[in-house]
LUMTORLO-126272 format. One record per residue: residue in three letters; x, y, z of N, C-alpha, C, O in turn; residue number from 1. Coordinates in steps of 0.001 Angstrom, whole numbers. Each point is the difference from the previous one (the first is absolute). Example, Ala and Ser with C-alpha at 12.3 -4.5 7.8 and 13.67 -1.06 7.14 Angstrom:
2
<site res="ALA" n_u="13190" n_v="-5690" n_w="7800" ca_u="-890" ca_v="1190" ca_w="0" c_u="900" c_v="1200" c_w="0" o_u="1036" o_v="-19" o_w="665" n="1"/>
<site res="SER" n_u="-1386" n_v="1069" n_w="-1385" ca_u="820" ca_v="1190" ca_w="60" c_u="-770" c_v="1090" c_w="730" o_u="509" o_v="1108" o_w="169" n="2"/>
This chain:
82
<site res="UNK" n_u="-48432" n_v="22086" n_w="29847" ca_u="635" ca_v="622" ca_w="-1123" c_u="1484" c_v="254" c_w="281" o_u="631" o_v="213" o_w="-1036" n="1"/>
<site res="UNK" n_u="50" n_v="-181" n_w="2092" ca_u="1141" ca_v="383" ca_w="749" c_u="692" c_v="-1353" c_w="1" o_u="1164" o_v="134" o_w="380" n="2"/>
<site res="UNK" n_u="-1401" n_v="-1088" n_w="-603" ca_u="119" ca_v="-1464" ca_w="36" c_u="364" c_v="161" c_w="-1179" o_u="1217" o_v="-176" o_w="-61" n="3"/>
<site res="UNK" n_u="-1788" n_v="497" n_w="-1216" ca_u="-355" ca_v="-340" ca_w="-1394" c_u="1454" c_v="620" c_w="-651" o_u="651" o_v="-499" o_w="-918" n="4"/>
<site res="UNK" n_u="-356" n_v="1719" n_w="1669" ca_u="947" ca_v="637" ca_w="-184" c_u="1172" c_v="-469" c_w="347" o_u="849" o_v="-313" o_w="-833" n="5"/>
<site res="UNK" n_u="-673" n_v="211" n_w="2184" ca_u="1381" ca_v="-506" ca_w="-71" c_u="322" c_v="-815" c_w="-433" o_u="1171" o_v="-7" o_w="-380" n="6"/>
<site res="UNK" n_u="-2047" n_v="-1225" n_w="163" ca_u="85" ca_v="-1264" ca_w="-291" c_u="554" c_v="336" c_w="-1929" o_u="1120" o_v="-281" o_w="-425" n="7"/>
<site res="UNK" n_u="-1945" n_v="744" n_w="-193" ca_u="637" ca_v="531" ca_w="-1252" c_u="1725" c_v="603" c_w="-148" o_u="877" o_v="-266" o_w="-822" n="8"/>
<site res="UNK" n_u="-900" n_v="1129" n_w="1964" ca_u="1278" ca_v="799" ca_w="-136" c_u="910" c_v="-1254" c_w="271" o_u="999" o_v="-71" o_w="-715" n="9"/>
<site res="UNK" n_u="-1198" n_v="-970" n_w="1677" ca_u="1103" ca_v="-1114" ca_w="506" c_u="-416" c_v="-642" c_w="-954" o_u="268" o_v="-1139" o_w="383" n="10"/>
<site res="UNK" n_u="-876" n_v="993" n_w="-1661" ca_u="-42" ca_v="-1202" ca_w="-843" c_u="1351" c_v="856" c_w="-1164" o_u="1102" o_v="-460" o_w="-297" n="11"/>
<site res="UNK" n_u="-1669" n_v="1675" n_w="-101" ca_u="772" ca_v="869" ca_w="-709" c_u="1532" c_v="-410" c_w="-83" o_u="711" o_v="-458" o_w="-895" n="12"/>
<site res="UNK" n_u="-447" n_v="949" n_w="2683" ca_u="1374" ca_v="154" ca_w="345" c_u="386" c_v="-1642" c_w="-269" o_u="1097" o_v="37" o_w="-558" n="13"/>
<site res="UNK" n_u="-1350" n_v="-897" n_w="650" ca_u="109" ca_v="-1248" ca_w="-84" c_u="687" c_v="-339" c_w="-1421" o_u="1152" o_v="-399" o_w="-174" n="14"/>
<site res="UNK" n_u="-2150" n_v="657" n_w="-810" ca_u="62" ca_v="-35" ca_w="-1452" c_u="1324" c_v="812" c_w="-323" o_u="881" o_v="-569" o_w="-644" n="15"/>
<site res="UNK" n_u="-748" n_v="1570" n_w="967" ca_u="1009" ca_v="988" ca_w="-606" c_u="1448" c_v="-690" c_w="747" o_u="954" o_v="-50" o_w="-775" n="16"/>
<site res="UNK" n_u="-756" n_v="-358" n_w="1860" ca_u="996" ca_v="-926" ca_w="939" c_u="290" c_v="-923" c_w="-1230" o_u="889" o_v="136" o_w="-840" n="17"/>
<site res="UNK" n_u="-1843" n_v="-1102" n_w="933" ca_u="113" ca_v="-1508" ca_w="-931" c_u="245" c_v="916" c_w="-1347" o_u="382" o_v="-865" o_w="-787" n="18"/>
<site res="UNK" n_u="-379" n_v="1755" n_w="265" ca_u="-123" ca_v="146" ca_w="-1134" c_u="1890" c_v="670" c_w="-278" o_u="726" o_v="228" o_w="-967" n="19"/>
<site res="UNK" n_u="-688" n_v="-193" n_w="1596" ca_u="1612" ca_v="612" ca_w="108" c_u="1301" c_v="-1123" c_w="422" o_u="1196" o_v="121" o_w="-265" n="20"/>
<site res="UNK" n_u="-1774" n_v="-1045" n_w="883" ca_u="563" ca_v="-897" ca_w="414" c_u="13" c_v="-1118" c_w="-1623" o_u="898" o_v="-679" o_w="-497" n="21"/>
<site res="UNK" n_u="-2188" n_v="907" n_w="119" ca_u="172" ca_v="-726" ca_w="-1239" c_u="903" c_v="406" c_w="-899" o_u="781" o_v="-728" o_w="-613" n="22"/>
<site res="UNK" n_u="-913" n_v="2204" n_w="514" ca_u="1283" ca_v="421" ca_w="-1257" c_u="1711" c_v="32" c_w="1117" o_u="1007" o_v="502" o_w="-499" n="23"/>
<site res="UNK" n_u="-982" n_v="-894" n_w="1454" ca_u="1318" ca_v="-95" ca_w="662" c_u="264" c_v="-1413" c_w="-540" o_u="1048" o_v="-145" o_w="-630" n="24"/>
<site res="UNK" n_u="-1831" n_v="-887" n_w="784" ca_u="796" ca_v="-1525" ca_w="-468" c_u="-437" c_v="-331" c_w="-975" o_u="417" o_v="-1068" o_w="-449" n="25"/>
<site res="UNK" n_u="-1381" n_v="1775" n_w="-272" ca_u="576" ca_v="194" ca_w="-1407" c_u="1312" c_v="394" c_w="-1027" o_u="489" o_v="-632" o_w="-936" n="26"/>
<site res="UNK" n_u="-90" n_v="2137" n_w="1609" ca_u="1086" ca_v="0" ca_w="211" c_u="1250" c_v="-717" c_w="187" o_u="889" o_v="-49" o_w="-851" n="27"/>
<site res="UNK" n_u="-860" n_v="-362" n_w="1701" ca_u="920" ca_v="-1026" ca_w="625" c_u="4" c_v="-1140" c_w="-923" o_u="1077" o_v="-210" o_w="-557" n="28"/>
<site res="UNK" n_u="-1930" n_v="-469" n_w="315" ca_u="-414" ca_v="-1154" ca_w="-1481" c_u="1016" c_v="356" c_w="-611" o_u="997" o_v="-703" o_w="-166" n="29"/>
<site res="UNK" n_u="-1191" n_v="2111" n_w="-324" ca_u="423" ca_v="278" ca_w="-1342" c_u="1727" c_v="115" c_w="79" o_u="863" o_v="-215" o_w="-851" n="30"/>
<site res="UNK" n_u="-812" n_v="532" n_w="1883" ca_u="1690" ca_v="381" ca_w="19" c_u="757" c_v="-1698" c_w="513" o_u="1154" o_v="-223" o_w="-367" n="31"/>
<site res="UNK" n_u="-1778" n_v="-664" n_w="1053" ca_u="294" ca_v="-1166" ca_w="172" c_u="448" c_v="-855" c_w="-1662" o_u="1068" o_v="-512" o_w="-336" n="32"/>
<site res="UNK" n_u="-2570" n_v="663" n_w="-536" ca_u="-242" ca_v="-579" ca_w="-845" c_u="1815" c_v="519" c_w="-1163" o_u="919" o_v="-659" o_w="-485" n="33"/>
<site res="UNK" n_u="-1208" n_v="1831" n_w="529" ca_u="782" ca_v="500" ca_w="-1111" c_u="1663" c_v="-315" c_w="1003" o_u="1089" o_v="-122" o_w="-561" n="34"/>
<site res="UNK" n_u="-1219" n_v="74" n_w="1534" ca_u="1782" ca_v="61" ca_w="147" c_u="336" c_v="-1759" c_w="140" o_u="1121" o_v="-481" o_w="161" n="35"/>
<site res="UNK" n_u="-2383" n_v="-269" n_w="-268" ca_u="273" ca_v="-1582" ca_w="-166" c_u="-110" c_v="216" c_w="-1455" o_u="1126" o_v="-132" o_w="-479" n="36"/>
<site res="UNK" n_u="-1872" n_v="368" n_w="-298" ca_u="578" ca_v="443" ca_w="-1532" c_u="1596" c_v="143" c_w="-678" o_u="746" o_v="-468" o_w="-860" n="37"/>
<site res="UNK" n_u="-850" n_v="1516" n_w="1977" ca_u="1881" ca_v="-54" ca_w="-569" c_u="705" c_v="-595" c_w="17" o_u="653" o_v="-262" o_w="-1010" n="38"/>
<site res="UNK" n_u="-315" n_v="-511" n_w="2747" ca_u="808" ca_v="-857" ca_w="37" c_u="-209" c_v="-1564" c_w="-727" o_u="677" o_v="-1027" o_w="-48" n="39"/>
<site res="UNK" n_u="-1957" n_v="1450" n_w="-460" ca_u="-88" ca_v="-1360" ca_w="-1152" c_u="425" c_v="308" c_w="-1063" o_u="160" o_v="-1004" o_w="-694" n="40"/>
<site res="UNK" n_u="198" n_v="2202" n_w="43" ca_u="722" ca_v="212" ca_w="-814" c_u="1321" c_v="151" c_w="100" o_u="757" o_v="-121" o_w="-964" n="41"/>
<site res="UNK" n_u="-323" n_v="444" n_w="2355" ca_u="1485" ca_v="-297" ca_w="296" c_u="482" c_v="-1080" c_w="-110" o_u="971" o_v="-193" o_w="-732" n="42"/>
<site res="UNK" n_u="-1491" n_v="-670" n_w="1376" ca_u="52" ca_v="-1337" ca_w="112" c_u="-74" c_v="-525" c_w="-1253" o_u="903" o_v="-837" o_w="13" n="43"/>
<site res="UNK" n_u="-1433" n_v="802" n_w="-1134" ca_u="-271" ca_v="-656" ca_w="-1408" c_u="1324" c_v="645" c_w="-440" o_u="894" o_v="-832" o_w="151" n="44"/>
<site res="UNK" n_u="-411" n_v="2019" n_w="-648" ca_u="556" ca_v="779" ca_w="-205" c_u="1468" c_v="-1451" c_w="409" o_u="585" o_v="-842" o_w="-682" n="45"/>
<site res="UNK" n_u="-552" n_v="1311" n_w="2305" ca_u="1400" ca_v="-508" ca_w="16" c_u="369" c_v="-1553" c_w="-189" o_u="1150" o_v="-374" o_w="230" n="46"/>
<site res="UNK" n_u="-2283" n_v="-651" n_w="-713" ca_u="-56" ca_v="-968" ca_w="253" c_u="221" c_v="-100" c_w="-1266" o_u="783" o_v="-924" o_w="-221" n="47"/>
<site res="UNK" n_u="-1293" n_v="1729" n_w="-1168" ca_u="-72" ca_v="-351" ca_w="-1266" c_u="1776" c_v="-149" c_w="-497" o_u="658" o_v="-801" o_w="-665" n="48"/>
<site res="UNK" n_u="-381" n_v="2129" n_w="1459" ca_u="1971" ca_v="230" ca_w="-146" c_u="385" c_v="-1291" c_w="317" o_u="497" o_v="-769" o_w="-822" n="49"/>
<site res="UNK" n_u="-798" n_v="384" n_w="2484" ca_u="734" ca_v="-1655" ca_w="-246" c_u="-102" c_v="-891" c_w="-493" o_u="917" o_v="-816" o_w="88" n="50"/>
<site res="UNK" n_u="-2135" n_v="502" n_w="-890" ca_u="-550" ca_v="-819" ca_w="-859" c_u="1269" c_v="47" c_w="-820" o_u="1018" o_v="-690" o_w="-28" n="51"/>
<site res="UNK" n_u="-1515" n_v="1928" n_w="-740" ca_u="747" ca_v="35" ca_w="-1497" c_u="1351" c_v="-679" c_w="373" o_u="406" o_v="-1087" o_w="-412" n="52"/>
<site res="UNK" n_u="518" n_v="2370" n_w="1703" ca_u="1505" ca_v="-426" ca_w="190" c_u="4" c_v="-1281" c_w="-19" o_u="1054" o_v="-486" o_w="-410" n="53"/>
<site res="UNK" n_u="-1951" n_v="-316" n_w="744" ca_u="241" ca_v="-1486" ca_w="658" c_u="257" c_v="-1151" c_w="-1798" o_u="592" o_v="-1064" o_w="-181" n="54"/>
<site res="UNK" n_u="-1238" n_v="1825" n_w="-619" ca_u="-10" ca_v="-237" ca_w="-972" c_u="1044" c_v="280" c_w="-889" o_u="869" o_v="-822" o_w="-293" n="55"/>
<site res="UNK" n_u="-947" n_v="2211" n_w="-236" ca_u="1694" ca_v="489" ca_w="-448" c_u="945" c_v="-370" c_w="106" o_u="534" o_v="-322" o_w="-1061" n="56"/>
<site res="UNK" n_u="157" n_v="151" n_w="2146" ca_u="1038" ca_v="-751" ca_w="822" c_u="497" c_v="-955" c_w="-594" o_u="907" o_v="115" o_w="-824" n="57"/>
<site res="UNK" n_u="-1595" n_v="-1504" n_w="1266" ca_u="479" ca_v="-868" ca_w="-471" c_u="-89" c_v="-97" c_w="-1782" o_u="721" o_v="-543" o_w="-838" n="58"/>
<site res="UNK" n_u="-1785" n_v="1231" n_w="768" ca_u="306" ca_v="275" ca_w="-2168" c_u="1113" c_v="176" c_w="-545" o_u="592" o_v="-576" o_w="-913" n="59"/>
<site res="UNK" n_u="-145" n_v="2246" n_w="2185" ca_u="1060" ca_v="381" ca_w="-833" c_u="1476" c_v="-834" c_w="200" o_u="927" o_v="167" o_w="-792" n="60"/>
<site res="UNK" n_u="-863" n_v="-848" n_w="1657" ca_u="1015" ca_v="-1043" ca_w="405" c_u="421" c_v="-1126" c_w="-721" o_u="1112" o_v="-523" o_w="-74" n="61"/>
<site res="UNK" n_u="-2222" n_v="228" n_w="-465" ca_u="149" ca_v="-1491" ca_w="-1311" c_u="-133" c_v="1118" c_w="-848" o_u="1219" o_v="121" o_w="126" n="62"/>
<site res="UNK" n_u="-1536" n_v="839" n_w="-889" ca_u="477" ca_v="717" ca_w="-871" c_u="1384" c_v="276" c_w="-114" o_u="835" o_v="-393" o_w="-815" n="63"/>
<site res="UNK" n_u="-746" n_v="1250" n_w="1928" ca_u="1659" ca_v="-208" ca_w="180" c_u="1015" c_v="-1300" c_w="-145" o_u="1201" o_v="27" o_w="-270" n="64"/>
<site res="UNK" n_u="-2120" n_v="-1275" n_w="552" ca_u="967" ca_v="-1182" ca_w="231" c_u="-96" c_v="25" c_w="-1782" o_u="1004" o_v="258" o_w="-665" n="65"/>
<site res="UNK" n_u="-2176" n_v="-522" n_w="104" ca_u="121" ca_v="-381" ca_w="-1042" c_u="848" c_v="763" c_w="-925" o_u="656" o_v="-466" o_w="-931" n="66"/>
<site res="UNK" n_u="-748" n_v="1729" n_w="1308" ca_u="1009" ca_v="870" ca_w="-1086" c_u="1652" c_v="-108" c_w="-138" o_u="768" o_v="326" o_w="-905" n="67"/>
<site res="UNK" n_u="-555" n_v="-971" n_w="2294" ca_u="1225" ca_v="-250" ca_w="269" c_u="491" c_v="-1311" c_w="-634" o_u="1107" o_v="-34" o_w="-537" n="68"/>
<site res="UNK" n_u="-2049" n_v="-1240" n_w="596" ca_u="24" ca_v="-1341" ca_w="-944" c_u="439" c_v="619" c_w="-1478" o_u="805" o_v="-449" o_w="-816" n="69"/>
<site res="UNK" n_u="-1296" n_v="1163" n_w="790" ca_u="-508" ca_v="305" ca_w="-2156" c_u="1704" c_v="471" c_w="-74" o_u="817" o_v="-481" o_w="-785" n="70"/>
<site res="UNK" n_u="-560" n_v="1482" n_w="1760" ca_u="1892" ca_v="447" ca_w="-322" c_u="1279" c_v="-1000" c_w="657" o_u="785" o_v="44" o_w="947" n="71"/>
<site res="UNK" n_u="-1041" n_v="-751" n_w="-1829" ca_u="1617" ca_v="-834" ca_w="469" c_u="1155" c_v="663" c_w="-120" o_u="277" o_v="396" o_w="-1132" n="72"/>
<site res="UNK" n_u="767" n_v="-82" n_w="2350" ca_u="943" ca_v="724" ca_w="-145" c_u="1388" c_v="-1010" c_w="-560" o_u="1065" o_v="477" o_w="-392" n="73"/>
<site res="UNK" n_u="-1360" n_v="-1834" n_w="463" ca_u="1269" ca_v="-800" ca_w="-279" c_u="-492" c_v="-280" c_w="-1329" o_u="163" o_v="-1161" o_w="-376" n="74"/>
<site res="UNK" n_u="-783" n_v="2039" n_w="-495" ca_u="-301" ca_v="-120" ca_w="-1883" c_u="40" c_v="1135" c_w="-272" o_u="-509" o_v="823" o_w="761" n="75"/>
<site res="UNK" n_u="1301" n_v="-343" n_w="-2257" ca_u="-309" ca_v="1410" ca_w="-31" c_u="-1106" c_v="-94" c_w="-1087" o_u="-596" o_v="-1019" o_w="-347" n="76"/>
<site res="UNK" n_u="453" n_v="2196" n_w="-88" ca_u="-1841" ca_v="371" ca_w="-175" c_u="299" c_v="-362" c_w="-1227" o_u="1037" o_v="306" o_w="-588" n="77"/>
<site res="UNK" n_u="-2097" n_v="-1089" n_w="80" ca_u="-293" ca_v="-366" ca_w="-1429" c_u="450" c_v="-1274" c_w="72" o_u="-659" o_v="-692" o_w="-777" n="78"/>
<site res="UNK" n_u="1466" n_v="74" n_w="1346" ca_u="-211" ca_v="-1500" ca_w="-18" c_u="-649" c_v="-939" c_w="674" o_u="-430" o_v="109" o_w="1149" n="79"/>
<site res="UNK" n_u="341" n_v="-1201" n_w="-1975" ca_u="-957" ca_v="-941" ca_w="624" c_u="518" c_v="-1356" c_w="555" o_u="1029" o_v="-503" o_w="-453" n="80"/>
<site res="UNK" n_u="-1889" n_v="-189" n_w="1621" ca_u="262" ca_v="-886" ca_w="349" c_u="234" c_v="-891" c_w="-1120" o_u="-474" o_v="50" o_w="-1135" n="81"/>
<site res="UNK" n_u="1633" n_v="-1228" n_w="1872" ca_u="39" ca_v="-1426" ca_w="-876" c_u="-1126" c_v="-716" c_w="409" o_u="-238" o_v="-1107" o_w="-482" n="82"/>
C-alpha cells in the first residue's frame, strides 16, 4: 500500500510538472505567433508604401511632362497652330 502511494504522489507531481510546462510553451506559441503577426504587418504595411511610391512617381512625371507639352510658351494663349 506504501508503494501504491508514492507511486500515485510521483505520478501526481509528474502531471502537475507537464502540466505547467504545457501552459509555459503555450505561452511562448502565443507571443512568438503574435509578434511574427506584426512584423507581417510591418512588413505589408511598408512594402504597400513602396509599391504605391513606385507607382506615383513615374505618373506624376508624365503628368507633369504632359502638362508642360499642352503650355507652349513660344504661343500666346488662345492661338492656334498653323
Amino acid at each position: 500500500m506504501k508503494i501504491s502511494t508514492a507511486l500515485r504522489t510521483s505520478i501526481d507531481q509528474r502531471i502537475t510538472a507537464l502540466e505547467k510546462e504545457i501552459a509555459e510553451v503555450e505561452s511562448t506559441g502565443e507571443r512568438v505567433l503574435y509578434a511574427t503577426l506584426a512584423l507581417a504587418l510591418l512588413a505589408a504595411a511598408v512594402l504597400s508604401v513602396l509599391s504605391t511610391r513606385s507607382v506615383v512617381r513615374p505618373l506624376n512625371a508624365v503628368v507633369d511632362a504632359l502638362g508642360r507639352g499642352r503650355r507652349r510658351p513660344d504661343r500666346p494663349s488662345g492661338t492656334q497652330a498653323p
